[in-house]
Residue frames as a rotation matrix with the C-alpha (Angstrom) as fourth column:
UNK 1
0.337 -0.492 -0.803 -87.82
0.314 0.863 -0.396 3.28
0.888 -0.119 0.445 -144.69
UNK 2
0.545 -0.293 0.786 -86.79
-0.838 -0.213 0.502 3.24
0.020 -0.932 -0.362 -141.06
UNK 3
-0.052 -0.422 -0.905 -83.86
0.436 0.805 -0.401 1.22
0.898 -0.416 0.142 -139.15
UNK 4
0.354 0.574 0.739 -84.19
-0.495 -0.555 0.668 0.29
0.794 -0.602 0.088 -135.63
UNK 5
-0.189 -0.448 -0.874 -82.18
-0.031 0.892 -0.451 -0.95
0.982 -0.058 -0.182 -133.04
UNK 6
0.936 0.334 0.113 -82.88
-0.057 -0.172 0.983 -1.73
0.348 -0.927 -0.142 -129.13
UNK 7
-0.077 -0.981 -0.176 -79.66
-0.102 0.183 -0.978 -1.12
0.992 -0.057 -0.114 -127.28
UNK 8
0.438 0.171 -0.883 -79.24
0.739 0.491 0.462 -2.99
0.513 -0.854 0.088 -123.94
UNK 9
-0.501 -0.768 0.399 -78.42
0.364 -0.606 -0.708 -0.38
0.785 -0.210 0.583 -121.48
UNK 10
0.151 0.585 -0.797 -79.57
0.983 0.000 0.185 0.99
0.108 -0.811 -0.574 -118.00
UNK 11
-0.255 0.048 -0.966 -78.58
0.179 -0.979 -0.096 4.61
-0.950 -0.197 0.241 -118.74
UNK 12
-0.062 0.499 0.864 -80.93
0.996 -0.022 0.084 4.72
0.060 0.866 -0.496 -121.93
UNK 13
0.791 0.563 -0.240 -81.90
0.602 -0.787 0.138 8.36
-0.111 -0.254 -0.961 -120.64
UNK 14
0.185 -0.951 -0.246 -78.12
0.131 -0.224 0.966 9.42
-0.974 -0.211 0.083 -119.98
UNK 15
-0.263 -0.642 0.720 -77.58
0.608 0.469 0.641 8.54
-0.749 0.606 0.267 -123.39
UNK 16
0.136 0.719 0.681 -80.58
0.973 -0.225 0.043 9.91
0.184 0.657 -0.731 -125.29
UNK 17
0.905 0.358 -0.228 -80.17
0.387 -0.918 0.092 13.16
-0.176 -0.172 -0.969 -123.41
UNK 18
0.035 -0.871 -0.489 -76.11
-0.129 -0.489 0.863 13.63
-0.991 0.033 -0.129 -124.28
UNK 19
-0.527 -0.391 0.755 -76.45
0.797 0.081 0.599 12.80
-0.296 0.917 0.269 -127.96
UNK 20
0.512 0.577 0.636 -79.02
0.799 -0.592 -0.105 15.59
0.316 0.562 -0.764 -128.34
UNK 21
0.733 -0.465 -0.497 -77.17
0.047 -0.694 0.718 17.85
-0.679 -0.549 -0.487 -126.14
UNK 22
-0.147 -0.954 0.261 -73.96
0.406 0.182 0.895 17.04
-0.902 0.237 0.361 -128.31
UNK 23
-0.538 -0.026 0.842 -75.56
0.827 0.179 0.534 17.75
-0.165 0.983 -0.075 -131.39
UNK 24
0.340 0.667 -0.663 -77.52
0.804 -0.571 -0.163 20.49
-0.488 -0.478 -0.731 -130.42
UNK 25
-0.092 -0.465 -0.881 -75.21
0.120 -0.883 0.454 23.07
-0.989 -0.064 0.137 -131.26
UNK 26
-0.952 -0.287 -0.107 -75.04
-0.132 0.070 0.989 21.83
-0.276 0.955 -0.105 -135.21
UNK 27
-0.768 0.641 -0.019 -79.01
0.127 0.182 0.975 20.74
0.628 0.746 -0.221 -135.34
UNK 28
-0.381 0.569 0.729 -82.33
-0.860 -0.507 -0.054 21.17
0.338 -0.648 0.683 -134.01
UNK 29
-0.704 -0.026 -0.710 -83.23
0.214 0.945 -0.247 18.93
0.678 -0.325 -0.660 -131.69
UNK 30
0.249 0.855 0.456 -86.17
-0.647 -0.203 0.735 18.01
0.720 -0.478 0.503 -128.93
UNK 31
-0.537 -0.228 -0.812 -85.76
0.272 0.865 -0.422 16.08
0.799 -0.448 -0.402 -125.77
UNK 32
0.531 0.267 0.804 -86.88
-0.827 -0.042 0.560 14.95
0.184 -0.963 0.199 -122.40
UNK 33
-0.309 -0.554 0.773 -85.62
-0.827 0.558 0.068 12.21
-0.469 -0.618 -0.631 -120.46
UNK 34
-0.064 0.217 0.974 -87.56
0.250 0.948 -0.195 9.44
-0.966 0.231 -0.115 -121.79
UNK 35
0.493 0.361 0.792 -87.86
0.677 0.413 -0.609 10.45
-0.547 0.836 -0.041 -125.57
UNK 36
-0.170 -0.636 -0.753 -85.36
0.004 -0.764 0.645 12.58
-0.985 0.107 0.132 -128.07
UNK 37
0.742 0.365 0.562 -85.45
0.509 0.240 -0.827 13.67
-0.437 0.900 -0.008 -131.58
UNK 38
-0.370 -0.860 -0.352 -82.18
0.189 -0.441 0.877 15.12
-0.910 0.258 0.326 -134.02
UNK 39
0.764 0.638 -0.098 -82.91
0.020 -0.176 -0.984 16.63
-0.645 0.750 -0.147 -137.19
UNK 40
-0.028 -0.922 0.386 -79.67
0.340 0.354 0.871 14.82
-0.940 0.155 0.304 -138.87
UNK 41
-0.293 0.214 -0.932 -78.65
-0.877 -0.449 0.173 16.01
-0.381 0.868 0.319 -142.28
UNK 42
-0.803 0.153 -0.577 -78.92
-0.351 0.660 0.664 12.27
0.482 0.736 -0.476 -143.32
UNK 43
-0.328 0.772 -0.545 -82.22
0.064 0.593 0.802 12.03
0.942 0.228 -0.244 -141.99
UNK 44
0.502 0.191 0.843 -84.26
-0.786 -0.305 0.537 12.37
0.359 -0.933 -0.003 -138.36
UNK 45
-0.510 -0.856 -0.089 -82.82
-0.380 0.317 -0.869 10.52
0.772 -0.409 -0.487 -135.42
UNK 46
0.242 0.950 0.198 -85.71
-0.355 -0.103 0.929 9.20
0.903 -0.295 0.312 -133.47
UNK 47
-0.528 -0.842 -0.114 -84.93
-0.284 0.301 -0.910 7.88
0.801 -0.448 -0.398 -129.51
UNK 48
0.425 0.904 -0.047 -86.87
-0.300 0.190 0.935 6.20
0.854 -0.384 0.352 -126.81
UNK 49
-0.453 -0.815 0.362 -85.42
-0.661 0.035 -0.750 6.04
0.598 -0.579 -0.554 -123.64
UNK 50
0.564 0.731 -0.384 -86.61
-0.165 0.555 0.815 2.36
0.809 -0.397 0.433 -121.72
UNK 51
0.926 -0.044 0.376 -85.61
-0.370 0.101 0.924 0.79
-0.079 -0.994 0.078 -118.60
UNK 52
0.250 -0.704 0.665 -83.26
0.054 0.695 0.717 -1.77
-0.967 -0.144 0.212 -119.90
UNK 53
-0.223 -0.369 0.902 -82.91
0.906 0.264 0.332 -0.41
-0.360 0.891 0.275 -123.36
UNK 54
-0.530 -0.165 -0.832 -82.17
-0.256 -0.904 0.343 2.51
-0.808 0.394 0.437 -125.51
UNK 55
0.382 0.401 0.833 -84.81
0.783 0.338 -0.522 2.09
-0.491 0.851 -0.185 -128.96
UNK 56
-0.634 -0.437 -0.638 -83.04
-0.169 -0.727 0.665 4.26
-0.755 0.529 0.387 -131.85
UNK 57
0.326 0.188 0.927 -84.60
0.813 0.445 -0.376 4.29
-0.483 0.876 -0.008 -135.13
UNK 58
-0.728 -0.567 -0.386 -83.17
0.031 -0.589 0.808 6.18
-0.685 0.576 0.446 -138.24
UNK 59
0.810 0.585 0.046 -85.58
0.275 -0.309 -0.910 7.78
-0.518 0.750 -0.411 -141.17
UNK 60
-0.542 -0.839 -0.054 -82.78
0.467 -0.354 0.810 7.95
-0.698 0.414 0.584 -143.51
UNK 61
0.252 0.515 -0.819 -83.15
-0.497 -0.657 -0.567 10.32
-0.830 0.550 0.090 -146.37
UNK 62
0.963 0.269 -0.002 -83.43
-0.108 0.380 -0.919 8.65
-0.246 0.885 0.395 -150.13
UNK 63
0.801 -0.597 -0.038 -79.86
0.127 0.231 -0.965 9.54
0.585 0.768 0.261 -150.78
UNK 64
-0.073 -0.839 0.539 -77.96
-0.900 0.289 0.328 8.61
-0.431 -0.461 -0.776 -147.19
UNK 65
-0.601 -0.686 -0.411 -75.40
-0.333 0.682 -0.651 5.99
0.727 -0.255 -0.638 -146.62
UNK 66
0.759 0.643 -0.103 -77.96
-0.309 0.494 0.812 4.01
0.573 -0.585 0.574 -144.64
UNK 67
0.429 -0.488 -0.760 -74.71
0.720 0.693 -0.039 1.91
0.545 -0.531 0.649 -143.22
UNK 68
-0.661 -0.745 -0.091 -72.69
0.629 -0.484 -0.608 5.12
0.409 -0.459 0.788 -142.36
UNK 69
0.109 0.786 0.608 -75.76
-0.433 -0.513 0.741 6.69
0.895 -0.344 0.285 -140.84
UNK 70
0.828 0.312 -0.465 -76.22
0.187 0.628 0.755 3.47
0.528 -0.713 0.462 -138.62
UNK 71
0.324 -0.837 -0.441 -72.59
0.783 0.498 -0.372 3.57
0.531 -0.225 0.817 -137.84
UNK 72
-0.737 -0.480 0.476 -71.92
0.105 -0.777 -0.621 7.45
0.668 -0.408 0.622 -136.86
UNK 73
0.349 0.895 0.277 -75.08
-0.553 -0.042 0.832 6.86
0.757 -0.444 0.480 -134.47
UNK 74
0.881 -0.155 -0.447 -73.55
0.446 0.585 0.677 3.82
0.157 -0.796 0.585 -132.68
UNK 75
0.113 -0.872 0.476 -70.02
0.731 -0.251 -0.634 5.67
0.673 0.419 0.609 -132.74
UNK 76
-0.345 -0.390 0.853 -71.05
-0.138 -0.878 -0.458 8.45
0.928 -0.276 0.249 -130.94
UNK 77
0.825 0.333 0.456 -73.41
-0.563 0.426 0.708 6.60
0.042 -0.841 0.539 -128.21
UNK 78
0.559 -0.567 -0.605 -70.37
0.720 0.694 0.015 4.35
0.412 -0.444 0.796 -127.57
UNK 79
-0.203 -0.895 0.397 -68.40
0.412 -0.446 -0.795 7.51
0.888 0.002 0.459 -126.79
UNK 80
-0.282 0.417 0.864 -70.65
-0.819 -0.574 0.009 8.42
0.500 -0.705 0.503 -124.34
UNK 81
0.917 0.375 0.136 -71.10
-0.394 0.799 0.454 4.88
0.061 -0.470 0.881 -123.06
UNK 82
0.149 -0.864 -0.480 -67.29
-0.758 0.212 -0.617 3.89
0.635 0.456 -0.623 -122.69
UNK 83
-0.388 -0.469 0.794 -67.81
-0.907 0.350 -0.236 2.20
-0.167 -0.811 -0.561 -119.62
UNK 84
-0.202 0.015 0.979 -69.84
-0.129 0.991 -0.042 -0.35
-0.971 -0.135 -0.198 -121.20
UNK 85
0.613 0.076 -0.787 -69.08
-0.789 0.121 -0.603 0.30
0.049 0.990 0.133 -125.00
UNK 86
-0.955 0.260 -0.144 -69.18
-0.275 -0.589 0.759 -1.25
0.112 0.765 0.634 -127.22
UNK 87
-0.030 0.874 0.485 -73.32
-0.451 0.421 -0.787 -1.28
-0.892 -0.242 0.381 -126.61
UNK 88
-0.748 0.017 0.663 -74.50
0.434 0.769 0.470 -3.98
-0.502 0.640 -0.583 -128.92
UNK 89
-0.270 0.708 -0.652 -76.91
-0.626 -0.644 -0.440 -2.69
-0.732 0.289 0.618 -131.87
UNK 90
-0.716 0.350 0.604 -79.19
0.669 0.591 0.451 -5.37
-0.199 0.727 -0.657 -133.72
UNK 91
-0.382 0.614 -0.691 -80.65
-0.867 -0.498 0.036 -2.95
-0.321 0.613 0.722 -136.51
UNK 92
-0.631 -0.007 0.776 -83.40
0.440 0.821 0.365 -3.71
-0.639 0.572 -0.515 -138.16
């Protein structure tokens, strides 16, 4: 099972590259500008940095909180997006 959401945004890159950076210290992670990966405990973190849009998707594991996955994902990309949080996220 995967959820996926496109988030409108013109600093898709910005974004993708401070949540791995943030998290870095606690997990292993992979990035470049246009594409990131987190090895969350509930599950990878997958990231695609586009022009006009950030693409997340989640691989939860069998026994996450799918919702509180989705949620500490948009949580922390709004913190790093305050100037135009909250970004809108239509999982699917």
């Amino acid at each position: 099972m995967t959820v996926t959401a496109n988030v409108p945004t013109t600093h898709a890159s910005r974004y993708l590259q401070q949540l791995c950076k943030h998290w870095s210290h606690k997990f292993e992670t992979d990035f470049s500008p246009e594409q990131g990966v987190i090895a969350f405990p509930m599950g990878p973190i997958r990231m695609a940095a586009q022009p006009e849009a950030l693409v997340v998707t989640l691989e939860p594991n069998a026994d996450a909180d799918v919702e509180r996955f989705k949620q500490v994902v948009a949580d922390h990309l709004d913190r790093f997006a305050f100037r135009e949080a909250p970004l809108p996220f239509d999982w699917r």
